[in-house]
C-alpha positions in Angstrom: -21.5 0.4 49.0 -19.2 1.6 52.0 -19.9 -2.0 53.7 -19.0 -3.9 50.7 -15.8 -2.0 50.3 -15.1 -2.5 53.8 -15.9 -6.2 53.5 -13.4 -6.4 50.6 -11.1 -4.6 52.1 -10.6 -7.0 55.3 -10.6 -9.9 53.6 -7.6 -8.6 51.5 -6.3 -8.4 54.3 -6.7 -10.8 55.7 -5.3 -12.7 53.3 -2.0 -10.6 52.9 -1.4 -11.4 56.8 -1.6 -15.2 56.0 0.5 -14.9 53.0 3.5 -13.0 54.8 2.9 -15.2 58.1 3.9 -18.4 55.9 6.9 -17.1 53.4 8.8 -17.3 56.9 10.0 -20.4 55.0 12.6 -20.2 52.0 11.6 -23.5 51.0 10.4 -24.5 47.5 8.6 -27.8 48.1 6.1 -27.4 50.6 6.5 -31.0 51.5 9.8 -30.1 53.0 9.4 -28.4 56.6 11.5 -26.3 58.1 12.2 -25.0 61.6 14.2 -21.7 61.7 15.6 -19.0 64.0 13.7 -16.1 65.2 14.9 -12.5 65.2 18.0 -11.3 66.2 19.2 -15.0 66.8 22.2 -16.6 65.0 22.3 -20.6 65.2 25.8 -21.9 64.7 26.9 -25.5 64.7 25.2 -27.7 61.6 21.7 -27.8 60.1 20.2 -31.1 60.6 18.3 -32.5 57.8 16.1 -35.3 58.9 14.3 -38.1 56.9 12.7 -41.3 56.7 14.1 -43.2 54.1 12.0 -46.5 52.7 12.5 -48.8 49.6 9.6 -49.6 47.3 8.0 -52.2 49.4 7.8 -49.7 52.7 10.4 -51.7 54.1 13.1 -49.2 55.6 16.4 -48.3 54.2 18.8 -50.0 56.6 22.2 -48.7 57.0 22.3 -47.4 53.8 24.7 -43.9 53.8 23.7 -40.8 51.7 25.9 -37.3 51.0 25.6 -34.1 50.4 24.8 -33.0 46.9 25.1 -28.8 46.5 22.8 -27.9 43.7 23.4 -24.5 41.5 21.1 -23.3 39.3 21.4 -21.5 36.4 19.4 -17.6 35.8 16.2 -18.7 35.3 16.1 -21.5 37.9 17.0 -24.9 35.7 20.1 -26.9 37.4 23.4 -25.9 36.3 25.2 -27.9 38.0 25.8 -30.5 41.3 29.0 -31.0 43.5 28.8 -34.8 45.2 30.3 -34.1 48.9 31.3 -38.0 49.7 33.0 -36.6 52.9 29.9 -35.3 54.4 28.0 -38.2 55.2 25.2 -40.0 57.7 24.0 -43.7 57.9 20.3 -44.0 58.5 19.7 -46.3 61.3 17.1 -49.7 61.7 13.9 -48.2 61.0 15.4 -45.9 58.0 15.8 -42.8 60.1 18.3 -40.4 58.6 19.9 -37.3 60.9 22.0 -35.8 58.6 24.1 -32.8 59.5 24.8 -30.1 57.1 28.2 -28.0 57.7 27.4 -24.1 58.2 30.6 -23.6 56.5 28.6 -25.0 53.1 25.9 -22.4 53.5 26.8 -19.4 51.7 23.8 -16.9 51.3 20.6 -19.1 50.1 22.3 -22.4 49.4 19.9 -25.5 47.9 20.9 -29.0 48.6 19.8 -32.6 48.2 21.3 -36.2 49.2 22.9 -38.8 47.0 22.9 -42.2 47.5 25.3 -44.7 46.1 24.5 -48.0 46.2 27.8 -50.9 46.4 27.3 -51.9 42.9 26.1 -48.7 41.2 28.6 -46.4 39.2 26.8 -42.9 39.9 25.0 -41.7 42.9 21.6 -41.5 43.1 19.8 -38.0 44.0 16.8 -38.0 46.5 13.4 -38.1 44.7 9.3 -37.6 45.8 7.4 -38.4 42.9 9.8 -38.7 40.5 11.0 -35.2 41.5 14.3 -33.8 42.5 14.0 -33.9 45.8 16.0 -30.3 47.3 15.9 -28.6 50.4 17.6 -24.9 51.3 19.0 -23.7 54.1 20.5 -20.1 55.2 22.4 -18.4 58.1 18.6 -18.7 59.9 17.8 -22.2 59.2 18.1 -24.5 62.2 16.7 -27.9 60.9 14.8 -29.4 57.9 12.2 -32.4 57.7 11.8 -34.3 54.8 9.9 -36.2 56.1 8.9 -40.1 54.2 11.0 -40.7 51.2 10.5 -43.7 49.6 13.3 -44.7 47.0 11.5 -46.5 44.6 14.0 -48.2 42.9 15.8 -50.5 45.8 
């Protein structure tokens, strides 16, 4: 009974270790990585956000410019709301790549963002999407740089 109980007892363990090792990340997609300071360190300058960004086909998204969209949410987590900052912007380059820097100066506590993209002809910006699912990313006075990793925009 004693072994048993002891058994138990490290596996719970264990498994509370491996929990608290990965919630070093504030993130809520687990698709979106995130590399952030350790300790007593405070980065300064901009958080870089970088992506892949591909059309439908595979093909990339050349030279095609996204912003910065600052998402607020209401109490209970559903969006309440998104400011479109067209002056913060990056270009992604031949093969789609997007390094995309993120002002500290927008990062106030636990701040959640995405990136807009307006095509020349469209009226309204489109909002980055991975399986027909916002696509959002947070950052806070630790965060250093976020991967997104491949997003294909299935509609261009």
């Amino acid at each position: 009974m004693f072994r048993r109980l002891l058994v138990v007892a490290a596996i719970v363990g264990i498994a509370g270790a491996s929990v608290s090792c990965s919630k070093s990340s504030i993130q809520t997609d687990p698709s979106v990585r995130e590399e952030r300071a350790s300790g007593g360190e405070n980065p300064t300058g901009p958080v870089v956000v970088a992506a892949t960004l591909l059309r439908g086909d595979r093909s990339p998204m050349i030279r095609a410019t996204f912003h910065l969209m600052t998402i607020k949410r209401d109490a209970k987590g559903g969006l309440s709301g998104v400011t479109e900052h067209l002056d913060i912007t990056s270009t992604t380059d031949a093969e789609g790549n997007l390094h995309f820097e993120v002002p500290r100066e927008e990062i106030s506590g636990i701040a959640e963002f995405s990136l807009g993209y307006q095509p020349d002809a469209a009226l309204m910006s489109v909002m980055l999407r991975r399986a027909k699912e916002m696509l959002t990313f947070k950052a806070d006075a630790k965060t250093k740089r976020i991967h997104l990793g491949e997003v294909i925009m299935a509609q261009f």
